[in-house]
N, C-alpha and C positions, 0 to 999 in steps of 0.2 A: 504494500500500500504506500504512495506518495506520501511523504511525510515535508510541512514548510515550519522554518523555528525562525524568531523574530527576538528582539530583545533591545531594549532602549533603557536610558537610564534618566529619570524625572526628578525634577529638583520641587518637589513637595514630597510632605511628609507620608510613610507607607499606609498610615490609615488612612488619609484623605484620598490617596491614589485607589484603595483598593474601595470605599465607600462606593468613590462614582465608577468604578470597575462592577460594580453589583448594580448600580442601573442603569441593567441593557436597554431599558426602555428609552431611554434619551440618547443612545447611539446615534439610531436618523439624525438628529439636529445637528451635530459635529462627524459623521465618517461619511463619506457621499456615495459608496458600495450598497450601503443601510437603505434600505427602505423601510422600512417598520420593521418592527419589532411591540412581541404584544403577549404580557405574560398572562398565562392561561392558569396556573397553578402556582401556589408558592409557599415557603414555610421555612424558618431561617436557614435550615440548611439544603433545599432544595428547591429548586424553581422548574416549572414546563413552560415554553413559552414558543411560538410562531414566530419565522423570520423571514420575511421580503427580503434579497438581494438581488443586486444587479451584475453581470458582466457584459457591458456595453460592447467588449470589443467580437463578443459572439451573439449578439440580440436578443440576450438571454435572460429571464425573470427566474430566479431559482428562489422558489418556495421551500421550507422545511420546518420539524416541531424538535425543538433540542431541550435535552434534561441537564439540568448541570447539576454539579453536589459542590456547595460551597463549605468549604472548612475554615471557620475564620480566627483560630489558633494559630493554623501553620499558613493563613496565608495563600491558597491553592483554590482553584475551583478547576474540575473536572469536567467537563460536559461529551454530548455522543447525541447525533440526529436519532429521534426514535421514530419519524417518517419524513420523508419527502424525497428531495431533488436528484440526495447524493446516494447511490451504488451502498456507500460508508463512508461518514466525516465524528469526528469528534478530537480533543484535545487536552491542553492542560493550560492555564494561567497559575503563574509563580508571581509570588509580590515578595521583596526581599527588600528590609532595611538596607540602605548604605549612607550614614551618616545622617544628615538630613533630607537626602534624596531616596526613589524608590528604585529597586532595578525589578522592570517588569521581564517573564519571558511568557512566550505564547507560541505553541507547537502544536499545528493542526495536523492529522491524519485525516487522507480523504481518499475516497475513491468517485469516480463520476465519469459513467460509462452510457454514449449515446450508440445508436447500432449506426454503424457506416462513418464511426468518428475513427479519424485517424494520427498517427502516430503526430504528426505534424499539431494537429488541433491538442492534442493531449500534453504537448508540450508547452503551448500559449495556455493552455492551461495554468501548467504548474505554475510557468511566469505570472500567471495572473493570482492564482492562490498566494504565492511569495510577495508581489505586489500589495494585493488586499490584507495580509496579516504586517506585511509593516508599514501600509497605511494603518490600520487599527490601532495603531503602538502610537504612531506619530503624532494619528488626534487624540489619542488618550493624553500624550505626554501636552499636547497644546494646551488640552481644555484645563488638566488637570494644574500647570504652571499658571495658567490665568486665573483659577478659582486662586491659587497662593498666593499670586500680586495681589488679587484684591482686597483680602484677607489681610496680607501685610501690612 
């Protein structure tokens, strides 16, 4: 299975990082991949919830329902598609003190199989998976340095 890993490092503190990291609901407003997102179940340590995304550069609406398990001791959520778009997709999010900054890491496993898709398309793929998981990093690390200024 494709596997993409990302990882950036955020200069606000790991709780504020991983707080707006637990509301997937506000993704849309800051990741532009997002299209909704819409939790369907939830309970502190685990959430269902529907996800609208987009890859523009194959005119593609991918729908899916993913379960995550958040552990917020160690810092982690786990999550795994339990229907839709993807063949198999699911991951992990790490949230790690470093100082007064957070170092996020984010490692999707996917699979996403069309009939008649080929080696060439599966590889814009992966480019676009690797794309989309360090755009996700990039506006978590924006939004979440702008809540700090403000706060500041």
């Amino acid at each position: 299975m494709p596997t993409v890993e990302s990882e950036v490092l955020i200069n606000a503190p790991v709780e504020q990082v991983y707080v707006l990291a637990r509301e997937i609901e506000r993704f849309p407003e800051f990741m532009e991949d997002v299209r909704e997102v819409r939790i369907l179940e939830q309970t502190p340590e685990r959430q269902v919830s529907r996800w609208v995304g987009v890859i523009k550069e194959l005119r593609r609406t991918l729908t899916w329902t993913e379960e995550d398990f958040w552990d917020d001791e160690q810092r982690v959520c786990t999550f795994r598609q339990t229907e839709g778009a993807f063949t198999a997709y699911g991951g992990r999010w790490e949230f790690r003190a470093e100082g007064d900054s957070t170092r996020v890491r984010l490692r999707v496993d996917y699979e996403y199989h069309v009939p008649l898709i080929g080696a060439r398309i599966q590889n814009l793929l992966r480019k676009k998976m690797q794309a989309n998981t360090d755009a996700m990093l990039a506006a978590l690390k924006a939004e979440a340095e702008g809540r700090a200024g403000a706060e500041g």
